[in-house]
N, C-alpha and C positions, 0 to 999 in steps of 0.2 A: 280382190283382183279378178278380174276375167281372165278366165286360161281357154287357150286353144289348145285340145289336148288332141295327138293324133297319134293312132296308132292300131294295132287290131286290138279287138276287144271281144268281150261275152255280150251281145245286146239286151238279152234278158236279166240281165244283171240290173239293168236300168227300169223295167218291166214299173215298178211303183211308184219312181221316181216323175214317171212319167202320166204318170194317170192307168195305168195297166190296160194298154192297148193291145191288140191280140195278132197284130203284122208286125211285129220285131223278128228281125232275122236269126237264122240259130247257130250263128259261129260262134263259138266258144274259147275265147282266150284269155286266160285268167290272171295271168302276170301284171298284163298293163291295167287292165279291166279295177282291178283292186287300187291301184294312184289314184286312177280316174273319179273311182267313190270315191277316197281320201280328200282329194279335195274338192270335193261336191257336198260332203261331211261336215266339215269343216266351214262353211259357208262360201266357198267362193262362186260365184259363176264360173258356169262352167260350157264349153261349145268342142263337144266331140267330132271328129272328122274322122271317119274310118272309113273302110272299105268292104263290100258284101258280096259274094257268086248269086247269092238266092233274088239279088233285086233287079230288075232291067235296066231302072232309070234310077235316079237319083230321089231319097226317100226322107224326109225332116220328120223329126217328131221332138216335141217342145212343149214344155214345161215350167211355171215358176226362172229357178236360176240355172233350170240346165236344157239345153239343145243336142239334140242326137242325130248326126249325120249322115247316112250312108251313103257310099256313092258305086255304080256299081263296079265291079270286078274281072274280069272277062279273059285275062291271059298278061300274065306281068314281065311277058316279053314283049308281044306285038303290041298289046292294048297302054302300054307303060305311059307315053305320050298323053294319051287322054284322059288315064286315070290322073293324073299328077296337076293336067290343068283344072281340074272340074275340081281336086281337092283344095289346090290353090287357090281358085274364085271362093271356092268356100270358107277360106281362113280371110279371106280379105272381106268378105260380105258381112264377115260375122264382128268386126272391128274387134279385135283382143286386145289386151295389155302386152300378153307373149304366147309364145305357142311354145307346146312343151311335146316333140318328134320323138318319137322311138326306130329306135334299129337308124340303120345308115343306107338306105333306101327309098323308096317313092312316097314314105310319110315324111322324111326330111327334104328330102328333093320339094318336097309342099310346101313345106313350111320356112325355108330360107328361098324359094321362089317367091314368096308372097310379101317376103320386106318385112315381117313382122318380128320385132325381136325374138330368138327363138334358142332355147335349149334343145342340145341333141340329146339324145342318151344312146350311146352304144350298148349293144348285147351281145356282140359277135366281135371276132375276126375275120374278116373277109376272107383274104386268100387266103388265111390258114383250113376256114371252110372248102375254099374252093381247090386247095391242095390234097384233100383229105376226099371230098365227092369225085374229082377229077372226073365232071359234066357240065358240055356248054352250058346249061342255066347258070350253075353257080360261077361259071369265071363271068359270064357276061355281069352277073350281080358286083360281083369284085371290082368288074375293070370298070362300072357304074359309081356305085360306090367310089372310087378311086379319083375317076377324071370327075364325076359332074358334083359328087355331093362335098367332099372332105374338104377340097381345098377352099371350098364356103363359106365352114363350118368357123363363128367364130368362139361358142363356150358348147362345151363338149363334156359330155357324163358318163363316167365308164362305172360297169358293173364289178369289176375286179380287180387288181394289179396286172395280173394276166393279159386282160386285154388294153391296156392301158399301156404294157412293155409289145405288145402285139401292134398294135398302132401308132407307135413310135416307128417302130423297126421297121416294121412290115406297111406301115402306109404313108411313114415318115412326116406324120401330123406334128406342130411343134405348137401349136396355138395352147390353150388353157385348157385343165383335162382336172375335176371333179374326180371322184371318187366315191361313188352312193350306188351300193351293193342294194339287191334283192330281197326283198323279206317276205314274211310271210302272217299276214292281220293276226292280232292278239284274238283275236274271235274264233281262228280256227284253232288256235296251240291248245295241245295237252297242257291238263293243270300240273299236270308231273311227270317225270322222268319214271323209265320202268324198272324193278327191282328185280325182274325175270321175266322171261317167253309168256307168252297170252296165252300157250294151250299146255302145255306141258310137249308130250311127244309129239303129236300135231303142228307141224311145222309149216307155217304159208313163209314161202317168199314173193316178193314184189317185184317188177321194174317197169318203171313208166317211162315210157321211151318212145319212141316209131322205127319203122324198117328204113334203114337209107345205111352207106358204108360207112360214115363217123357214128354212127350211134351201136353198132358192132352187134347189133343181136345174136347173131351164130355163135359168139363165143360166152355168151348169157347162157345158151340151151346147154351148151355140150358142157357147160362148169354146172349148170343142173345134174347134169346125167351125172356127172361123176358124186354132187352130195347126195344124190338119191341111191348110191350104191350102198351107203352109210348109212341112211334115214330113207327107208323103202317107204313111208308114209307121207315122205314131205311133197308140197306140188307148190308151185310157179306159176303167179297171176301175171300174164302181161299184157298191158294197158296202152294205149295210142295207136295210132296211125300205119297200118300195114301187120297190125298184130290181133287183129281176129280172126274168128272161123274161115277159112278159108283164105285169106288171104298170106300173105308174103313168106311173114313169120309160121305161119301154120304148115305151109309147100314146102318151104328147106326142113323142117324138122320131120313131117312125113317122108321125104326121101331120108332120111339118112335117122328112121328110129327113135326121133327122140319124142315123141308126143305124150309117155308116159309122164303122168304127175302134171304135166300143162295145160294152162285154163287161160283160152284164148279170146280176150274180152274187146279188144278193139278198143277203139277210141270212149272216152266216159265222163260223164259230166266230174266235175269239179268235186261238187258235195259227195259222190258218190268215193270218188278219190279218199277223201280225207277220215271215210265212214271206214272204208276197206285198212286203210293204214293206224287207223283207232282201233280195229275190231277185231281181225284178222291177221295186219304180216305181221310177222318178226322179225322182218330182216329185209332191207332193201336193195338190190342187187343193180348195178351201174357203169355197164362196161364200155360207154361211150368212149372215143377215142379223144373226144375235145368237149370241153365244156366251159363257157364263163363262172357265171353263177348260178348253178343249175338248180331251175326249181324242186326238179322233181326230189334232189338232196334235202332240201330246205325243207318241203314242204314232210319229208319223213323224216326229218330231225325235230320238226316243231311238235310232234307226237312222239319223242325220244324213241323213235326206230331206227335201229343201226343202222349204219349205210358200210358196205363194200364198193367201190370203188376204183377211176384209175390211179396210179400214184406220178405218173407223165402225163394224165388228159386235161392240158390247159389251167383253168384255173381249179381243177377237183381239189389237189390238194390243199388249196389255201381256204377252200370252203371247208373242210375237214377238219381244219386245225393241225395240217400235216400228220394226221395219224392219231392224234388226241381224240378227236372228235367223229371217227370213223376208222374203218380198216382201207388200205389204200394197197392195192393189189397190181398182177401185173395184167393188165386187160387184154393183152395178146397172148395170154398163155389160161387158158380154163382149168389149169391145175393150178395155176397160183389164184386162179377166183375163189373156185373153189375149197382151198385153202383158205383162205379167207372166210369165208361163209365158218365151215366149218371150228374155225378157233372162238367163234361167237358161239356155237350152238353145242359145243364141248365145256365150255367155260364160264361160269354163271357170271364169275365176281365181275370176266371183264365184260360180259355182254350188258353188265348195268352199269359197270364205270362210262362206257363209249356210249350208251342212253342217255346218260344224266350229263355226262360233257355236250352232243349233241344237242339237246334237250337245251341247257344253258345257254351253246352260245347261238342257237336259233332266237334266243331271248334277250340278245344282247348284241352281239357283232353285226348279226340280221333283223335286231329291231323293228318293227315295220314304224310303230310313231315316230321313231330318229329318223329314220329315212325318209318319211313324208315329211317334215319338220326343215332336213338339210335343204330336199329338191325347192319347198316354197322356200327359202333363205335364196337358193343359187335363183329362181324365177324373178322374185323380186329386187335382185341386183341385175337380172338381166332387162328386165321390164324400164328398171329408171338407173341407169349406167350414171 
């Protein structure tokens, strides 16, 4: 099957795939990036269509069965228009079987513009985003999403229940709606669940996240401060976007005290993620206000590291196993995070029960071969209806 796959991606991912060319741009998106291999893996052809800030023009690089697109990037309010037709000539040019869109924005606006039969896959809630940032970008995205792409859309793939009861209600979608959650490749998962803390008193926590108001960093730091009254030794890695030296995350915690114990790393490559969560946390901290199926959960439950979480944020609790699978906390209150943290790092028996359930069902509910396996099934019922 030739797939039109469009969505962000990691381009170096693709690096040997390609002949190892040395002008691949260095966005880094790891979620979709991982299908994309899957089925390029797998034998199928494959013609990637994404988008880059780093290129001017539009940049091909091809190989054997697969084609790497970029097109460039520029402002995905004003520039919207022209990224969306130059994607589109690109899915048409490229003649697929089906195009397989991510998110419910100007890679699906591409790909059901171009007539090609096309799977969406949702990752979000729009307004529920857009109710939560309460900023022109995100409503313009919403009321985008809303008028031009959805009413489109004719087979549709949600990551969660959540957002599936989210775009009923909230976008009042009634067409066909899939169910193929998130995973995380058997190549990165721990071979085991953990039977105890990696350091003994030495205590790392995690949260990979970025600075925006549904991702709630301020009540991450100050539910730190409060376990570090307890464990004067323990410190706080935090990883993405607005969370390095100096930046977002770094400025609210120097006003108001809290820098002790936190290691402000910014944004980090993938491998570097998965090295840190193998080596170092013990504990994943996650006080996003909304989440579908969040990787950064997954990807520290697939190394059986506990996760703290919201127990109202979207789909969290259904990625948890309602509490089975993680601690599920109140994310607007940093003494109930806190709390949280704290009955894992007081408590041996359950910090390896909530390991080894995580651990499990990253191995099973979140599958990655079932999920790459469902989406070719739903492709190729879309491809020959």
């Amino acid at each position: 099957m030739h797939i039109a796959f469009c969505a962000p991606i990691t381009y170096r991912a693709f690096h040997a795939y390609l002949g190892s060319p040395d002008d691949l741009p260095d966005e880094e998106y790891g979620l979709t990036t991982d299908l994309a291999l899957g089925y390029l893996e797998l034998g199928h052809r494959l013609t990637v269509v994404s988008w880059s800030r780093a290129t001017p023009v539009t940049r091909v690089w091809q190989r054997d069965n697969l084609k790497v697109i970029a097109v460039p990037m520029r402002n995905l309010s004003t520039g919207l228009p022209s990224l969306v037709r130059e994607m589109t000539a690109q899915i048409r040019a490229a003649q697929p079987d089906v195009v397989h869109a991510h998110w419910l924005y100007e890679f699906a606006d591409a790909a059901l513009t171009s007539q090609v039969p096309a799977l969406i896959t949702a990752h979000d809630a729009p307004w529920r985003i857009a109710g939560l940032e309460r900023a022109p970008y995100w409503w313009y995205r919403a009321a985008y999403a809303q008028l031009r792409v959805i009413p489109r859309i004719k087979t549709l793939s949600t990551v969660a229940p959540y957002t599936q009861d989210a775009l009923r209600r909230g976008c009042r979608y009634r067409r066909r709606m899939e169910l193929i959650p998130n995973g995380v490749p058997t190549g990165h998962q721990a071979d085991r669940a953990r039977a105890q803390r990696l350091h003994g008193h030495d205590i790392t926590l995690m949260s990979i996240s970025n600075w925006s108001i549904h991702k709630n960093i301020p009540v991450t730091l100050h539910a730190f401060a409060v376990v570090k009254r307890h464990f004067p030794a323990a410190r706080l890695i935090l990883a993405g976007n607005g969370l390095g030296p100096d930046q977002a995350a770094h400025a609210y915690a120097l006003g108001r005290n809290l820098l002790s114990g936190v290691e402000f790393k910014g944004p980090l490559p993938r491998d570097q993620i998965y090295e840190l969560l193998r080596d170092e946390v013990d504990i994943c901290l996650h006080t996003s206000r909304e989440e579908c199926c969040c990787m950064a959960l997954l990807e520290s439950m697939s190394q059986g590291v506990p996760c703290v979480a919201g127990q109202a944020s979207g789909g969290t609790p259904w990625v948890l196993d309602d509490g089975s699978a993680g601690v599920l906390a109140d994310i607007e209150a940093p003494d109930s995070v806190a709390d949280g943290v704290l009955s894992l790092l007081r408590d041996e028996v359950a910090y390896a029960r909530i390991s080894k359930a995580a651990w499990i069902r990253a191995r099973t509910t979140f599958s990655f071969d079932r999920i790459i396996s469902r989406y070719l099934e739903v492709l190729a019922e879309v491809a020959h209806p």
